[in-house]
DRENGUBA-355208 format. One record per residue (C-alpha): residue number from 1; residue in three letters; y, z, x. Coordinates in steps of 0.02 Angstrom, whole numbers, m for minus. Layout:
N
{num->NUM	residuo->ALA	v->Y	w->Z	u->X} $
...
***
This chain:
289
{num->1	residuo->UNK	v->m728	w->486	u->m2270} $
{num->2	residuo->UNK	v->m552	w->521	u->m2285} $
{num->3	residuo->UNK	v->m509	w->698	u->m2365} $
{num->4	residuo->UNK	v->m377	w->681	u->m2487} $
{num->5	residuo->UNK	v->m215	w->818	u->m2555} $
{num->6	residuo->UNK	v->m139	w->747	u->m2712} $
{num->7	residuo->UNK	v->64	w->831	u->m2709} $
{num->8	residuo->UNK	v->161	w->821	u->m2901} $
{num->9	residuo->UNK	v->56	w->862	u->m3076} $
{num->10	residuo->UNK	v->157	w->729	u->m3171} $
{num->11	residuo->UNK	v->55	w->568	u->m3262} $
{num->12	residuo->UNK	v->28	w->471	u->m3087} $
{num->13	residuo->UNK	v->m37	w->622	u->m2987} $
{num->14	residuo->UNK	v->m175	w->628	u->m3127} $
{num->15	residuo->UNK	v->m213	w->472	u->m3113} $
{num->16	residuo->UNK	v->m227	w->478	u->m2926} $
{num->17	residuo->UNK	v->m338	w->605	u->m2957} $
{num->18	residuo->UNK	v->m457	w->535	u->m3079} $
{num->19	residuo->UNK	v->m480	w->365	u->m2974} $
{num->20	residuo->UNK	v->m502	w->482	u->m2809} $
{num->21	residuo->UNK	v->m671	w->559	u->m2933} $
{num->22	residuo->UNK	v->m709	w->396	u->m2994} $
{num->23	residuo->UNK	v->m686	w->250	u->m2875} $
{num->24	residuo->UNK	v->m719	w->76	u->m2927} $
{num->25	residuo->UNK	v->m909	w->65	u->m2862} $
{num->26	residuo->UNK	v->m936	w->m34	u->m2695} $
{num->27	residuo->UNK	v->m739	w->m17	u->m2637} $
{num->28	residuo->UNK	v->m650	w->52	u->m2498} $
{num->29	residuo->UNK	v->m573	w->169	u->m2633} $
{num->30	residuo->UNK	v->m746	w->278	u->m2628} $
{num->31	residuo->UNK	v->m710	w->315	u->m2422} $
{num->32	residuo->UNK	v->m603	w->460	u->m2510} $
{num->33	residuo->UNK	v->m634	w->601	u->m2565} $
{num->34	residuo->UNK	v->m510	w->742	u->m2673} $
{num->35	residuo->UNK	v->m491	w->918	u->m2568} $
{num->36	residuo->UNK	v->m350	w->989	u->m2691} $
{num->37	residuo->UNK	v->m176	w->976	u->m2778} $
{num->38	residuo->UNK	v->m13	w->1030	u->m2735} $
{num->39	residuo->UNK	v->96	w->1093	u->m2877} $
{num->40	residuo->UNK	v->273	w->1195	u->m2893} $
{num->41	residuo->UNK	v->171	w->1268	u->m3072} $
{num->42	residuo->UNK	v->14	w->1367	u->m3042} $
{num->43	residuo->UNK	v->m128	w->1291	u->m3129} $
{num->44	residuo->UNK	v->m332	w->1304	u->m3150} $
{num->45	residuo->UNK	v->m427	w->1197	u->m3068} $
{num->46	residuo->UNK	v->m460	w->1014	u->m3168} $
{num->47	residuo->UNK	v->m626	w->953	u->m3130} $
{num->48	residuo->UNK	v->m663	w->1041	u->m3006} $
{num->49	residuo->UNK	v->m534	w->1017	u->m2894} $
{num->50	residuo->UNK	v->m416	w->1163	u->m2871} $
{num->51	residuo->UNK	v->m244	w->1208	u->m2808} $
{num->52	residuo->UNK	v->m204	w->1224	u->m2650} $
{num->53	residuo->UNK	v->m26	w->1251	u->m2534} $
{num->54	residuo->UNK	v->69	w->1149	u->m2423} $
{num->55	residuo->UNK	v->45	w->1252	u->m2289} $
{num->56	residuo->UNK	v->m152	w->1230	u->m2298} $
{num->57	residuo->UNK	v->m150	w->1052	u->m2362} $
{num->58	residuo->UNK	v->m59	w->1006	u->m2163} $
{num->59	residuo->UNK	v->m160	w->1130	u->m2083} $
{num->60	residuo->UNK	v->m312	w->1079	u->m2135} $
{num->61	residuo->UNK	v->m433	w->949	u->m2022} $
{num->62	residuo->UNK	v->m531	w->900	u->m2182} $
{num->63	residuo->UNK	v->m380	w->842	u->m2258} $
{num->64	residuo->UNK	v->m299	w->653	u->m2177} $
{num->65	residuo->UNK	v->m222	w->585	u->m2320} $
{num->66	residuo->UNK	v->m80	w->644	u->m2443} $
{num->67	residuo->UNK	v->m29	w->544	u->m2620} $
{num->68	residuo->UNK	v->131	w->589	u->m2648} $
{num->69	residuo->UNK	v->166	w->592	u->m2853} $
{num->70	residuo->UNK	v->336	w->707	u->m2874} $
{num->71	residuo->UNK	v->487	w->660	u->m2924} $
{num->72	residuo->UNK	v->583	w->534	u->m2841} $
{num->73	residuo->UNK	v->730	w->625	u->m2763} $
{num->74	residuo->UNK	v->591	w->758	u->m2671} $
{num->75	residuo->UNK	v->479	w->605	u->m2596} $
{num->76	residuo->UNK	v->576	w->585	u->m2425} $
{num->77	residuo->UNK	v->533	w->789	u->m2378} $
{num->78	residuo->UNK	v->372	w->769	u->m2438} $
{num->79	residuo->UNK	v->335	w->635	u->m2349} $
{num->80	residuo->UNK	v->403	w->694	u->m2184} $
{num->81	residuo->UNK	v->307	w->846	u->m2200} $
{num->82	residuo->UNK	v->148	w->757	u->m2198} $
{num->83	residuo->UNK	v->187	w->630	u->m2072} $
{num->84	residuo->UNK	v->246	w->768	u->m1966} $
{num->85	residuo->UNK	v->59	w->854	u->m1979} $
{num->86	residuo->UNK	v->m8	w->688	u->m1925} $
{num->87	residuo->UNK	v->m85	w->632	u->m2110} $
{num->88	residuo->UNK	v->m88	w->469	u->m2192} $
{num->89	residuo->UNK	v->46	w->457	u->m2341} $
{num->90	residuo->UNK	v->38	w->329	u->m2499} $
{num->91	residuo->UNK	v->218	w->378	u->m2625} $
{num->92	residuo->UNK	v->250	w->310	u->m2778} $
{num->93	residuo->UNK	v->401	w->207	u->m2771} $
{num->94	residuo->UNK	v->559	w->244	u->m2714} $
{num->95	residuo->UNK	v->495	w->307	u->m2558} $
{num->96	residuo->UNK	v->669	w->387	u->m2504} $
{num->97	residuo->UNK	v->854	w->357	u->m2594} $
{num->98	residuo->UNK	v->940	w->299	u->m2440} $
{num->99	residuo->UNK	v->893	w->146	u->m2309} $
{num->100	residuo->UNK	v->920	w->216	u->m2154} $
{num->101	residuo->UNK	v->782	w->393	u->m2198} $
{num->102	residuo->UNK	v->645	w->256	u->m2249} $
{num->103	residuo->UNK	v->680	w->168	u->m2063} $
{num->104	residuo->UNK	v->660	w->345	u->m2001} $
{num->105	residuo->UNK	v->501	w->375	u->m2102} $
{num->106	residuo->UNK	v->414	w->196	u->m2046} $
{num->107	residuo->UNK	v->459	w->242	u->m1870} $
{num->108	residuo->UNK	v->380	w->428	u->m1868} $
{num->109	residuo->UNK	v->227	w->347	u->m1952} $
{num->110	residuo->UNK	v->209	w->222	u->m1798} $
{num->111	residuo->UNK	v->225	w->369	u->m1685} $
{num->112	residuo->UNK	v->94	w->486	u->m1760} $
{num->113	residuo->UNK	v->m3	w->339	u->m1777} $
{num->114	residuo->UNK	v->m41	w->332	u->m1978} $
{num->115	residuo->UNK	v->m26	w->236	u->m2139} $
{num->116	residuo->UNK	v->122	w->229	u->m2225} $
{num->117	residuo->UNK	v->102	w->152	u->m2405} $
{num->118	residuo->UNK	v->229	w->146	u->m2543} $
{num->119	residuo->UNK	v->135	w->102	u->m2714} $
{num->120	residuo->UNK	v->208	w->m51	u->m2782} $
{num->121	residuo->UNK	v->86	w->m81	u->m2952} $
{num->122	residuo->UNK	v->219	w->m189	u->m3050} $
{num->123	residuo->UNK	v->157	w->m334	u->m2906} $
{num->124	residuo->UNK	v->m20	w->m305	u->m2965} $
{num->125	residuo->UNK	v->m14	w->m313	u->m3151} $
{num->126	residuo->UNK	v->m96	w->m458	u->m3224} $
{num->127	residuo->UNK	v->95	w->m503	u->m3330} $
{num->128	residuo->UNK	v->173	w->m529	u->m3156} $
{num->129	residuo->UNK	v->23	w->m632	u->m3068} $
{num->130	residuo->UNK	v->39	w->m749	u->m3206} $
{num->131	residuo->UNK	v->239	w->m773	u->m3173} $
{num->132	residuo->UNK	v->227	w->m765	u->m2995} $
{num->133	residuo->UNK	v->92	w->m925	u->m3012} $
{num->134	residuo->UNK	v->209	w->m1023	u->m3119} $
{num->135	residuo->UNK	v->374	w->m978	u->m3025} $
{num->136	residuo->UNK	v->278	w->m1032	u->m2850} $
{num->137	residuo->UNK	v->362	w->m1204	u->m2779} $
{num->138	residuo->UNK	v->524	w->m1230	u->m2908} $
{num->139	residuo->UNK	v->668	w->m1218	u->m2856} $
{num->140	residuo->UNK	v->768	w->m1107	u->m2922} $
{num->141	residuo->UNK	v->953	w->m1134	u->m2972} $
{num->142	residuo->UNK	v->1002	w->m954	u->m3064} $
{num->143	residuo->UNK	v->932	w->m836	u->m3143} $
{num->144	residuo->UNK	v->909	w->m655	u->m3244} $
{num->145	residuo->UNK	v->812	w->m516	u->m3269} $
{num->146	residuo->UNK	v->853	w->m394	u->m3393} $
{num->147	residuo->UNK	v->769	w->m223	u->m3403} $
{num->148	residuo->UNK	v->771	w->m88	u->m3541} $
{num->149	residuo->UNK	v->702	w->69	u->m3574} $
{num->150	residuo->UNK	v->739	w->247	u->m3623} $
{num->151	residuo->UNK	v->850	w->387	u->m3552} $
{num->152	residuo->UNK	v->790	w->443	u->m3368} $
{num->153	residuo->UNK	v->751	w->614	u->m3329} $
{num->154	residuo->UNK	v->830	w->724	u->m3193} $
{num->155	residuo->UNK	v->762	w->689	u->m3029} $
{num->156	residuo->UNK	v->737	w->486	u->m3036} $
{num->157	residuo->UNK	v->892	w->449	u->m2925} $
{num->158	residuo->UNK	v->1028	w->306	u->m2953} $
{num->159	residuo->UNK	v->966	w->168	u->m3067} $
{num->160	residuo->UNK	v->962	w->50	u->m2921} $
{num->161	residuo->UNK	v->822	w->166	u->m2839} $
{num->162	residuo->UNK	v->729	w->236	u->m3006} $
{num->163	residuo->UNK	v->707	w->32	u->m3065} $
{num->164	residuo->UNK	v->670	w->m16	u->m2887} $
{num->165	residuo->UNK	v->517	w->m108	u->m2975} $
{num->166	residuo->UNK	v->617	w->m247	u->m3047} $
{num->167	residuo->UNK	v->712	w->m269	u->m2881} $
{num->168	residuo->UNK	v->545	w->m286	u->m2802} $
{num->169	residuo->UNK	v->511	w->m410	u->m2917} $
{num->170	residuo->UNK	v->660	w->m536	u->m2872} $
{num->171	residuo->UNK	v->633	w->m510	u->m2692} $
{num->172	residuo->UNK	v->456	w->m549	u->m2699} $
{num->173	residuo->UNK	v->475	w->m704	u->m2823} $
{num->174	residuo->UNK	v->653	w->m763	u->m2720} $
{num->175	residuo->UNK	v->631	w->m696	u->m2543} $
{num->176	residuo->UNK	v->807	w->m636	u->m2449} $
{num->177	residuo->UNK	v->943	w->m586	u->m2557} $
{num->178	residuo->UNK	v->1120	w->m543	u->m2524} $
{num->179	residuo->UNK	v->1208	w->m409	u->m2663} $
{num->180	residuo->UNK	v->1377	w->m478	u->m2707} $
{num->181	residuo->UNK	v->1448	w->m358	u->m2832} $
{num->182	residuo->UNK	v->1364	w->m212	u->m2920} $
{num->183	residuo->UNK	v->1455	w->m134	u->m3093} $
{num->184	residuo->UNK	v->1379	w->12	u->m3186} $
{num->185	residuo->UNK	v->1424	w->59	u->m3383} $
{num->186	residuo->UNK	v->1387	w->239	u->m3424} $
{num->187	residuo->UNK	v->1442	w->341	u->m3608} $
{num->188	residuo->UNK	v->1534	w->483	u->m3588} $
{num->189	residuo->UNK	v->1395	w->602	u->m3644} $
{num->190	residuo->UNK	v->1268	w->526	u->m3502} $
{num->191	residuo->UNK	v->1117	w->466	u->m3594} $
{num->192	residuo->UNK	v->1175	w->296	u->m3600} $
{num->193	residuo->UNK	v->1189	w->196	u->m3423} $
{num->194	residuo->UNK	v->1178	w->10	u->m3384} $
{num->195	residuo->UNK	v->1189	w->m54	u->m3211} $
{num->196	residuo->UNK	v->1225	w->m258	u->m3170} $
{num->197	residuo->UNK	v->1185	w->m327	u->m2993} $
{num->198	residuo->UNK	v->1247	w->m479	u->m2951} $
{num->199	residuo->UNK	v->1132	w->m564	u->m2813} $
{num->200	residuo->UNK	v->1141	w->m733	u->m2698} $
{num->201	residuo->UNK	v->957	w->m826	u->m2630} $
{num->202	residuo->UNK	v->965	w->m861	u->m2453} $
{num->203	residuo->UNK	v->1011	w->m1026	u->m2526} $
{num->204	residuo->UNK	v->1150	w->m957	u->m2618} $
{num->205	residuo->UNK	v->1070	w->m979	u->m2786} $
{num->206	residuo->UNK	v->1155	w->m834	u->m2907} $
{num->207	residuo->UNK	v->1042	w->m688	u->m2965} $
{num->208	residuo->UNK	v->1103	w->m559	u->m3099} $
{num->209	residuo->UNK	v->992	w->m387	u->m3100} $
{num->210	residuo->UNK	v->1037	w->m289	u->m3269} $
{num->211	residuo->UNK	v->954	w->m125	u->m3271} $
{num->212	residuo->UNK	v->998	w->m21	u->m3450} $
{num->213	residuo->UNK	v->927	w->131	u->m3501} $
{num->214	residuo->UNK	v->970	w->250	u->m3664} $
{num->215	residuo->UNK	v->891	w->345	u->m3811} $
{num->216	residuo->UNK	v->795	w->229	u->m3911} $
{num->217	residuo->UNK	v->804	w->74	u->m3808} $
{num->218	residuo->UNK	v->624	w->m25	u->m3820} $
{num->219	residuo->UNK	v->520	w->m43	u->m3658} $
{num->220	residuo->UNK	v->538	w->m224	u->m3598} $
{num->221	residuo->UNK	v->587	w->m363	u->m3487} $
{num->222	residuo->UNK	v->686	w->m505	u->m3524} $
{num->223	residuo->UNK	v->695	w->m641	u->m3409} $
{num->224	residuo->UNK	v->805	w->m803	u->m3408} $
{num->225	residuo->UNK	v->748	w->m899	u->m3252} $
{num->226	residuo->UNK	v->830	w->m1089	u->m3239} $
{num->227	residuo->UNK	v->736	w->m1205	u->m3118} $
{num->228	residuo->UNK	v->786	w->m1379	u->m3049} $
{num->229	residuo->UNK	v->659	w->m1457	u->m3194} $
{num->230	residuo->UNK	v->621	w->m1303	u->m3313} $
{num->231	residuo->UNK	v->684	w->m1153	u->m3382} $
{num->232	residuo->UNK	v->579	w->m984	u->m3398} $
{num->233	residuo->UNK	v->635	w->m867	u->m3546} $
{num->234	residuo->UNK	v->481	w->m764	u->m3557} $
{num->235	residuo->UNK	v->329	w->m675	u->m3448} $
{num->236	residuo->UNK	v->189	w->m769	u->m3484} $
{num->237	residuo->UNK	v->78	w->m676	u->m3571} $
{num->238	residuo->UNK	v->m95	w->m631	u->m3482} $
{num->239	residuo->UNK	v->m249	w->m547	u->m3510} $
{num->240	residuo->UNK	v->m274	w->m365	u->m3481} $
{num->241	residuo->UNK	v->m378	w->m360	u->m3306} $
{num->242	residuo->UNK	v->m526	w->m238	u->m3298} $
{num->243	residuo->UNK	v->m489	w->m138	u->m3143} $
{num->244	residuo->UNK	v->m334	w->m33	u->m3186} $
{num->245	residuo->UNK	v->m152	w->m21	u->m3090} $
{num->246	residuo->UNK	v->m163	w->140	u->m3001} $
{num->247	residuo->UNK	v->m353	w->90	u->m2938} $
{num->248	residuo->UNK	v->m307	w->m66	u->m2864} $
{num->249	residuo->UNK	v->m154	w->22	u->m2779} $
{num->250	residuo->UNK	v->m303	w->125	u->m2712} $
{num->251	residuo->UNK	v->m382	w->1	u->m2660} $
{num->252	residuo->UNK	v->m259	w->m83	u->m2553} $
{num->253	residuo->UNK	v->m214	w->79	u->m2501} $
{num->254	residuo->UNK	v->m401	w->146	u->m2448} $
{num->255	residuo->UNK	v->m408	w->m51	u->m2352} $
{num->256	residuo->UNK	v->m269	w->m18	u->m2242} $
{num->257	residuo->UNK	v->m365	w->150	u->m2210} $
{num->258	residuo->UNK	v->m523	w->51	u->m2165} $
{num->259	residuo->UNK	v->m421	w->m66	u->m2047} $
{num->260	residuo->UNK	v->m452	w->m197	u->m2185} $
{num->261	residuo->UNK	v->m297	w->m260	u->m2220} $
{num->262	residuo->UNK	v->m219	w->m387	u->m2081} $
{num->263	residuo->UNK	v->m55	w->m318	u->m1992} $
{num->264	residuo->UNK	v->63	w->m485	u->m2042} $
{num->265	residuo->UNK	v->5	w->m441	u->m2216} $
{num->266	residuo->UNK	v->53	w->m254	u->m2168} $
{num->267	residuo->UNK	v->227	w->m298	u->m2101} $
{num->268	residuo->UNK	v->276	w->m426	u->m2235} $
{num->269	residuo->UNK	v->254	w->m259	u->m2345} $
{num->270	residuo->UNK	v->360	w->m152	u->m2258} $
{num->271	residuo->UNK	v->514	w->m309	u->m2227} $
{num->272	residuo->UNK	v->515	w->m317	u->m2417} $
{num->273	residuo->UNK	v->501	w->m116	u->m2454} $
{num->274	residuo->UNK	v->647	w->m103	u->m2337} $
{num->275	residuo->UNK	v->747	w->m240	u->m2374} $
{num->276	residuo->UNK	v->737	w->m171	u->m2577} $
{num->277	residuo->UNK	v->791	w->m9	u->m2516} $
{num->278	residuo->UNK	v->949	w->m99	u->m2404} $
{num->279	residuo->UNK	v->987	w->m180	u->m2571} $
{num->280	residuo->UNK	v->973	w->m43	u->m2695} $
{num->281	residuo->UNK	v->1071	w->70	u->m2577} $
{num->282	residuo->UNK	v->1220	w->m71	u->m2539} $
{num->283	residuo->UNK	v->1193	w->m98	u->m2744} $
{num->284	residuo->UNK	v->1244	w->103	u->m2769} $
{num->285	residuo->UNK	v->1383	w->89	u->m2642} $
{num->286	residuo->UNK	v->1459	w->m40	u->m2736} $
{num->287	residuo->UNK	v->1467	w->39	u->m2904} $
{num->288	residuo->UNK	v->1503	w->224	u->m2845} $
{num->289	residuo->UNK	v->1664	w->142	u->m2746} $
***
């Protein structure tokens, strides 16, 4: 069994929780097991798991694994700290905000011998399985992918690191890409911000990344993806699946634990985690110069 800390109270560190008590039954996901939580607020314990400090949470031999669920701009210390104290680590995504830290990270995993995982669950909802299918063998000759949503809170990071989800999305649909210019659009008063990426296939097939957030901006996705014999405008719609995001994240994650997931599959994981951040970090040099 592998004793778990959950760090950062927010929606996902809930969630990590609530799997952790409830594992999908006959998964690697039930080889853990919740010791406490680590929170800047001081809280009562939430079904029966209480709240515990940093200091004990890496000090402590029943605890190997750490879910880190705080606010993006805080994961790199966190991480570190854990890594340092010889535990396993899965972070929601962005793991750091700069390339070069996440290299560092990856490397002090290897040395202390544990799992690093960065949670990725836009690549396991059932929406982008369905696209993924009917994008697989066209060729493609440009394409789009608009996102929208509301204002971001303090603490996310630059958009090209707080939407690193849609990034992920063209790298694992188009394989290498190469930024060419990056622009960003932001109101005077800083609740409005919209950020365009232009991007190049290893074929040099053009890609255009628009990432827009702002007060009352709907939720969504718009795609515009041209192939040499069709042309994609929407996600396919799919059925909801029954095993939720966050469990099948844990799932993956508890695998690699069990020495169940193969090392290619392992290191195609980390080319693409890194190569996002290379991009989203060249993307912000671009449109803060």
């Amino acid at each position: 069994m592998f004793g778990a800390v959950v760090v950062g109270i927010g929606t996902a560190g809930w969630v990590r929780i609530r799997d952790i008590l409830t594992p999908l039954p006959g998964s690697t996901a039930e080889t853990l097991t919740i010791k406490g939580f680590i929170s800047r607020r001081s809280l009562e314990a939430q079904h029966g798991v209480s709240q515990i400090s940093v200091e004990e949470a890496v000090s402590r031999e029943d605890i190997h694994v750490a879910f880190i669920c705080t606010e993006n701009m805080s994961h790199e210390d966190n991480i570190r700290t854990f890594l340092q104290a010889g535990k396993h680590v899965c972070v929601e995504y962005p793991m750091t905000m700069n390339y070069k830290a996440a290299v560092e990270l990856w490397d002090l995993a290897q040395e202390k011998g544990v799992i690093l995982h960065e949670e990725h669950i836009e690549l396991l909802s059932a929406d982008y399985k369905t696209l993924k299918r009917e994008v697989e063998g066209k060729q493609l000759q440009e394409g789009t992918l608009h996102f929208t949503g509301g204002a971001l809170k303090p603490g996310f990071g630059f958009l090209a690191f707080s939407g690193i989800a849609r990034l992920t999305w063209l790298v694992d649909l188009f394989g290498d890409l190469s930024v060419t210019t990056a622009t960003m659009e932001e109101h005077s008063n800083g609740n409005y911000i919209k950020m365009t990426a232009k991007l190049v296939t290893a074929d040099n097939r053009p890609l255009t990344w628009i990432e827009e957030r702002g007060p009352g901006l709907p939720r969504a996705k718009n795609i515009n993806f041209v192939f040499h014999s069709s042309t994609m405008t929407q996600i396919p719609p799919a059925p909801k699946e029954p095993v939720g995001l966050f469990m099948q994240d844990l799932m993956l994650f508890s695998g690699k634990l069990a020495g169940q997931v193969s090392p290619d599959k392992v290191q195609r994981e980390k080319w693409r985690i890194l190569h996002c951040l290379e991009l989203a970090e060249r993307i912000q040099q671009l449109c803060q110069g």
